[in-house]
C-alpha positions in Angstrom: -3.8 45.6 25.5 -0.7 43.0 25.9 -2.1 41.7 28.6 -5.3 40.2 26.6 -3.2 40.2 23.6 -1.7 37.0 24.9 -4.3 35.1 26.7 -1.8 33.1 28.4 1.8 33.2 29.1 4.2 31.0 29.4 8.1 31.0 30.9 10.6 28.3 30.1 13.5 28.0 31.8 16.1 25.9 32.2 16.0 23.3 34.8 18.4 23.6 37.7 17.4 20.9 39.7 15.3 17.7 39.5 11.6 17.3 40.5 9.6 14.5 42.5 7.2 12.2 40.2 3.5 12.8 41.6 1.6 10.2 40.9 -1.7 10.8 39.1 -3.3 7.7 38.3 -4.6 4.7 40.8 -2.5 2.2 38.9 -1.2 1.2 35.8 -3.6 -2.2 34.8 -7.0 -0.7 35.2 -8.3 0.7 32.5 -8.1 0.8 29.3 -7.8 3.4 26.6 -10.1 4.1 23.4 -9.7 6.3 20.8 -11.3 8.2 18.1 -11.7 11.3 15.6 -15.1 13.4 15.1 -15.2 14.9 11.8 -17.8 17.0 10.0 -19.6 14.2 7.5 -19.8 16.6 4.6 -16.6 18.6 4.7 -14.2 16.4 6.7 -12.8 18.4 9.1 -12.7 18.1 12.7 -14.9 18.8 15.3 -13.4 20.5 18.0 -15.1 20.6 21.7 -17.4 17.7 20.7 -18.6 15.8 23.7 -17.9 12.1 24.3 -19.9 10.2 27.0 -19.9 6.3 28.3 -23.6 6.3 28.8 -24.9 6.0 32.0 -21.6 7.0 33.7 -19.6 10.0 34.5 -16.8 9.0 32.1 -16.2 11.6 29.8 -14.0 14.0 27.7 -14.2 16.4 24.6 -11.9 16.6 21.5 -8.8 18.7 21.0 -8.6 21.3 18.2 -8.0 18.0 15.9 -11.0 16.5 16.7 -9.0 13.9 18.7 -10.0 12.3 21.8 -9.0 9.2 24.1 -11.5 8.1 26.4 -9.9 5.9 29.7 -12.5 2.7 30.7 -12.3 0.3 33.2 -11.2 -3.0 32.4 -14.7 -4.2 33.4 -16.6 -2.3 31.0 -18.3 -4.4 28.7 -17.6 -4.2 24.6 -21.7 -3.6 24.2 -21.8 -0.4 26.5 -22.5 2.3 24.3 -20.5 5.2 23.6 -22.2 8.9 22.6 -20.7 11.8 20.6 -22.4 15.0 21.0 -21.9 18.3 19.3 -23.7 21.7 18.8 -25.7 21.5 15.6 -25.1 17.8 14.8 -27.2 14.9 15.2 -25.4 12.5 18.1 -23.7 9.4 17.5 -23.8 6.4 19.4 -21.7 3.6 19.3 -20.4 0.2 20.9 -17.4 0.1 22.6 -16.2 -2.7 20.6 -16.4 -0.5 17.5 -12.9 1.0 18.9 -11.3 -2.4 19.0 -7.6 -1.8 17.6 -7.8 2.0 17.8 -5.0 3.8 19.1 -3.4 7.3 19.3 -1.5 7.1 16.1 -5.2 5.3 14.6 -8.1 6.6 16.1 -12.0 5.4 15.1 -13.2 8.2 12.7 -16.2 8.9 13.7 -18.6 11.2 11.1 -21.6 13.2 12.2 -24.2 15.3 10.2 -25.1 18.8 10.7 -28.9 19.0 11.8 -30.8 20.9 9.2 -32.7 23.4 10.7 -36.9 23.4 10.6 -38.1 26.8 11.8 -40.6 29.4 11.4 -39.5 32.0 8.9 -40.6 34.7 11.2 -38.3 34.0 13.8 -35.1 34.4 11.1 -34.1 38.5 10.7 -32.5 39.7 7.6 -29.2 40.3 9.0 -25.7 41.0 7.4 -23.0 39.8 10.0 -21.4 43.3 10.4 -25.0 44.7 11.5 -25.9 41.9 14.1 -22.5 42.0 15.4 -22.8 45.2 16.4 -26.6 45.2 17.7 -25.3 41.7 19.6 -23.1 44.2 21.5 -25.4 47.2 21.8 -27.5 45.0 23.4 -24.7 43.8 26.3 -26.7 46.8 28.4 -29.6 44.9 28.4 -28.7 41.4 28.4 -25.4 40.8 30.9 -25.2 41.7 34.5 -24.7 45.4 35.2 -23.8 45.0 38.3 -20.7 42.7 39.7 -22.0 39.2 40.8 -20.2 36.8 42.8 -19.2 33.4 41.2 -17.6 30.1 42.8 -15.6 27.9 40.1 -14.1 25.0 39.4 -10.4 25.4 37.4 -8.0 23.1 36.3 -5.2 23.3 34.4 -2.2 21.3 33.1 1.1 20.9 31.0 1.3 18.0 28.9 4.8 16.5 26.9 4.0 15.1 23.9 0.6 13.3 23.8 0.7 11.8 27.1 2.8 12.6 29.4 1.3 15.2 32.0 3.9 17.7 33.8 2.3 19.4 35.9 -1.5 19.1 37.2 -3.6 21.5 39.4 -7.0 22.2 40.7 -8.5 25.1 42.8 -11.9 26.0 43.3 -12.2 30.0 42.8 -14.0 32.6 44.1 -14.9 35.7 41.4 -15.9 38.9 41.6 -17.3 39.3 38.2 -17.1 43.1 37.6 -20.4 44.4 35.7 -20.5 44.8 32.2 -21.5 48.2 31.9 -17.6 49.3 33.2 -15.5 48.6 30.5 -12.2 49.8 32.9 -13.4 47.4 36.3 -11.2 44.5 36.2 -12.5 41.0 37.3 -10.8 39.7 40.5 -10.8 36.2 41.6 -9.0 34.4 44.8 -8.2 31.0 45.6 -10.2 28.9 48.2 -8.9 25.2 47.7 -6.4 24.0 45.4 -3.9 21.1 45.1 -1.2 20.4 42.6 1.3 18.0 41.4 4.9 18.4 39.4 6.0 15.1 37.3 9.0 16.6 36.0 12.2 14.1 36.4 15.9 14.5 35.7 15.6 14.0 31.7 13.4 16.9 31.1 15.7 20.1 30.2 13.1 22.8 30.8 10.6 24.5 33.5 7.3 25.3 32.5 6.0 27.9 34.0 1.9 28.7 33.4 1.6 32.1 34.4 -2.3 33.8 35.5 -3.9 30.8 34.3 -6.7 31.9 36.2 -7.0 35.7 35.1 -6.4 33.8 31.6 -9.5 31.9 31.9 -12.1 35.2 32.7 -10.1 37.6 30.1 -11.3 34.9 28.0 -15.1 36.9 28.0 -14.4 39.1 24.4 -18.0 40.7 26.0 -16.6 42.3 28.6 -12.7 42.6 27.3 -11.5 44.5 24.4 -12.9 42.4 21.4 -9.9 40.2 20.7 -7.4 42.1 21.1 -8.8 45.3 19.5 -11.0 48.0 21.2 -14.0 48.7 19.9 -13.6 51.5 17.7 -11.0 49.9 16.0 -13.2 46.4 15.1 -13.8 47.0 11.5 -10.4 48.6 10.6 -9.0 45.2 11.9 -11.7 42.4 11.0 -14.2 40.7 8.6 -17.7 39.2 9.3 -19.8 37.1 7.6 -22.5 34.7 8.7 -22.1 30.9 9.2 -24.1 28.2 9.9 -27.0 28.7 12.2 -27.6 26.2 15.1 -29.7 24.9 18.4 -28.2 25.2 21.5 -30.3 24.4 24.9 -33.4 24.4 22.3 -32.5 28.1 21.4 -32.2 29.2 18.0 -28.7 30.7 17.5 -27.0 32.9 14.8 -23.3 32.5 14.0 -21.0 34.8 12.6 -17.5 34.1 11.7 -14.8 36.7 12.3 -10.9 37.0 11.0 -8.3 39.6 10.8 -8.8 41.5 7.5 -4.8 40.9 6.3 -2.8 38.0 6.7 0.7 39.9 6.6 3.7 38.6 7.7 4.3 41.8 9.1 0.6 42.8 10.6 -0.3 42.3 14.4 -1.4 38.4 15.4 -5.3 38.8 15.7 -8.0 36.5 16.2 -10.4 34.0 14.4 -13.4 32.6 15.6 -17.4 32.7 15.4 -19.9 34.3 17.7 -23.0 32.2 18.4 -25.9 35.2 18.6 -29.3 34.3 20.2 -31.9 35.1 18.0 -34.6 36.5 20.4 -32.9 38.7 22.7 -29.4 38.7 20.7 -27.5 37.9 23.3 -23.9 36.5 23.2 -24.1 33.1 24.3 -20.6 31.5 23.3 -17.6 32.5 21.1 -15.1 30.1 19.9 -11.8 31.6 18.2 -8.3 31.1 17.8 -5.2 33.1 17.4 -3.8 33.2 13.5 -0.4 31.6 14.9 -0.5 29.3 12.4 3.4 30.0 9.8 4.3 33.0 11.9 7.7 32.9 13.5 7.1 35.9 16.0 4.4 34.3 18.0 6.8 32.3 20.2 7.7 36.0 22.1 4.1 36.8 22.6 3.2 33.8 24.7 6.6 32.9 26.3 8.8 36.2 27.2 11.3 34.3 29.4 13.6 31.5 27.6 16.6 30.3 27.4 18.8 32.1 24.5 19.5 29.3 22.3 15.9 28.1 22.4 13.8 28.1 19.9 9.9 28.3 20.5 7.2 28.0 17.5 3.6 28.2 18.8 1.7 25.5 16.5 -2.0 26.7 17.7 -3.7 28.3 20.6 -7.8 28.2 20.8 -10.2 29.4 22.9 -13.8 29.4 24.3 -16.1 31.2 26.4 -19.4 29.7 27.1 -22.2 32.0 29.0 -25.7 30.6 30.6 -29.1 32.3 30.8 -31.0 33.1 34.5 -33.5 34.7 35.0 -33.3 36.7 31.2 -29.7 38.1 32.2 -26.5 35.9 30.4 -23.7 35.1 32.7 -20.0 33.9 32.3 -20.2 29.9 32.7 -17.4 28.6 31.3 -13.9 28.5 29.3 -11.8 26.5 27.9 -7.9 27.7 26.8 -5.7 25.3 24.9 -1.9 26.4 23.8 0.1 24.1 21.5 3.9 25.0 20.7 7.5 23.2 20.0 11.1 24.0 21.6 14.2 23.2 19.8 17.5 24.0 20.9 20.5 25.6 18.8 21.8 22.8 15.9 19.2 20.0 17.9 18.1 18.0 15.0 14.3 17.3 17.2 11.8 19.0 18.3 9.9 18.6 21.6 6.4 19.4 21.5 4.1 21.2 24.5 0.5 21.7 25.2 -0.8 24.1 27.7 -4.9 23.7 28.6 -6.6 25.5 31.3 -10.7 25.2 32.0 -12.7 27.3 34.3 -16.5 26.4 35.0 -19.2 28.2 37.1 -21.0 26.3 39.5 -22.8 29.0 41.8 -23.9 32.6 41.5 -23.7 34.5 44.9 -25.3 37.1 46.6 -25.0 40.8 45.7 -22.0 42.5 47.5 -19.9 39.7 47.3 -16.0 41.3 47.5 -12.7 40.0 47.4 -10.0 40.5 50.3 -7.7 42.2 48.2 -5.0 40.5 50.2 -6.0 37.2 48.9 -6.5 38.3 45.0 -4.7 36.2 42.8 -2.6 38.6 40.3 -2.1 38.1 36.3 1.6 37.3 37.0 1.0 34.8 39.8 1.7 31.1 39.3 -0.8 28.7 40.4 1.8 26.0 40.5 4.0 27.7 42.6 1.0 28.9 45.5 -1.5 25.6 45.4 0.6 24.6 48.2 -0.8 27.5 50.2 -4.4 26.3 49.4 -4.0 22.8 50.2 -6.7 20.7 52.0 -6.9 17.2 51.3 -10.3 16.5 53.8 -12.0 19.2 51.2 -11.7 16.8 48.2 -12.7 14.0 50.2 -13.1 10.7 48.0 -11.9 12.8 44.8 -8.6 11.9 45.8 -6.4 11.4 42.9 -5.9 14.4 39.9 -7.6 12.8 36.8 -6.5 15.0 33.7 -8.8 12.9 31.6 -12.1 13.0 33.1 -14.5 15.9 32.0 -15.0 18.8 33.8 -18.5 18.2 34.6 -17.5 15.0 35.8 -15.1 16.8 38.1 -17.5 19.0 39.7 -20.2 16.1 39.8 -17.8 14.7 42.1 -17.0 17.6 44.7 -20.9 19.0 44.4 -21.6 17.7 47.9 -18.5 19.7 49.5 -19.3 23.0 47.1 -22.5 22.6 48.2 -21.8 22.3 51.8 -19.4 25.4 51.6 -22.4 27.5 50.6 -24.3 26.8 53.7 -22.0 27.3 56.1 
């Protein structure tokens, strides 16, 4: 249970030698950068994972847990091209790009948007408590999620970031999966890398070696409908959590239940457990996304779950780690589709009077089911404790990427994989 416990894992350690500057960007003079924060109109607080668009292009990005985003233009780009905010439930905003004149990182845009009330036919809405549809969600996996394994190609990034802006380390892989049915709790998913490439910025200032271990395995342990239910088995759900029901919402023009989960005590002393809601299709109850978070928040002790490898007089306080699964519908079966894993924590050293803060993000999305039988070479599996940035070397092929050339943390993950479509799609005919 460790192993899921943490959903990611970290090792810091101190640097022993210095590291070459990769560059990541074309150059330093063409863009610019915009900024803004989505917020809930009514209560104020953020919205996190809301989508932000520069219509009619691929230039995209989503907000942090914060509701923060920056959103990098060309120099070009006209002040009346029109930006879009997008987010489950809530009607979309559109604005000019000249509405974010003189925002910055330390003053974003706010930007408010308004629930959509919901207009349906009373017949379609069950009289549910949460605890009850919780469970017949997942008494229904049997009927609605593969129970077979199915092969998956994905696209994965992840990165370590200094501060706000500074990116440490980059890398990108395309994955093979070998998405284990969900009718066998014990089969393991198994995944291997096909391309990847990577880059290090780290220079002789920095004091410590991030190390990002089984990002990958990270990113599919993510699916609570396969795994233990965060971080609990089964059996053991209600001893551990609270349900109620939230606020009901479209998604893909499907009529989705919510309900909202959290640890039953708060106790300084009690296991680190899980918050989140569950968004529960109302026809066939299927699982169709959960979005949760780790109750990290004030407790001293989560440091040693995400990072068991430090230096002794470091300090390491985990501010916030969230996470999200997203699954699609074919063919009346729900698959795995996407997920999105986001780390924040500070280091400070023995009688330092500063902190240095860290963020860890890591995204996984599907972009082809294969055919039945697919296996992987267990020679080539990637392994929980591998590294990525320490094996993308092995993976490298810079022909594969063709004009995707450069590593561009801020650009959307769709974007991404709008841009390398032709070579995935090549790959599959060959």
């Amino acid at each position: 249970m460790k192993r899921f416990f943490s959903i990611l894992v970290l090792s810091l350690l101190a640097m022993t030698a210095p590291f070459a500057h990769a560059k990541t960007e074309k150059g330093q003079n063409d863009f610019f950068v915009i900024y803004g924060k989505i917020i809930d109109t009514d209560t104020r607080s953020p919205l996190y994972f809301a989508s932000i668009n520069l219509d009619g292009t691929n230039i995209a990005n989503v907000t942090n847990s914060e509701g923060f985003f920056s959103l990098k233009l060309p120099l070009n780009i006209s002040g009346e091209r029109t930006v879009t905010t997008s987010y489950l439930g809530y009607l979309s905003t559109t604005l000019k790009v000249s509405d974010f004149s003189g925002s910055s990182d330390s003053k974003p845009l706010i930007i408010s948007m308004k629930a959509v009330p919901l207009s349906l036919d009373p017949a379609t809405i069950r009289g549910y408590d949460a605890r009850a549809l919780f469970y017949e969600a997942y008494s229904n996996i049997k009927h609605n999620y593969p129970q077979k394994d199915v092969g998956m190609t994905a696209f994965y990034r992840e990165m370590v970031k200094k501060g706000s802006s500074r990116y440490l380390s980059l890398n990108e892989a395309i994955i093979d999966i070998e998405k284990a049915a969900y009718d066998d709790f014990f089969s393991m998913d198994k995944a291997a890398v096909y391309k990847g490439r990577g880059s290090i910025n780290y220079n002789s200032s920095d004091t410590l070696f991030i190390h990002y271990q089984g990002g990958i395995m990270s990113a599919l342990y993510v699916d609570l409908v396969k795994r233990p239910f965060a971080g609990v088995y089964f059996e053991s759900i209600d001893y551990y959590y609270n349900f109620k029901m939230g606020q009901s919402t479209i998604i893909d023009d499907k009529f989705f239940y919510v309900v909202e989960f959290d640890q039953k005590t708060k106790d300084p002393d009690a296991s680190i457990l899980y918050r989140g809601r569950i968004f529960i299709e109302s026809e066939s109850l299927a699982i169709g996304r959960i979005e949760f978070a780790m109750n990290v928040e004030g407790r001293k002790d989560a440091g040693s779950i995400f990072v068991p490898k430090k230096p002794a007089n470091l300090r390491v306080d985990v501010e916030q780690a969230t996470y999200i699964v997203n699954f699609k519908e074919y063919d009346d079966l729900w698959y795995y589709d996407y997920a999105r894993l986001e780390v924040k924590f500070s280091t400070r050293r023995k009688r330092a009077i500063f902190r240095n803060y860290y963020s860890v993000l890591s995204e996984m999305a599907v972009t082809d089911h294969k055919v039945e039988g697919f296996k992987i070479d267990p020679e080539k599996r990637i392994r929980y404790k591998d590294v990525l940035s320490e094996r993308v070397k092995d993976f490298q092929d810079d022909g594969f990427w063709e004009h995707y050339n450069i590593i561009e943390p801020d650009a959307s993950i769709d974007a991404i994989i709008r841009r390398i479509i032709r070579q995935l799609n090549r790959r599959e005919k060959n």
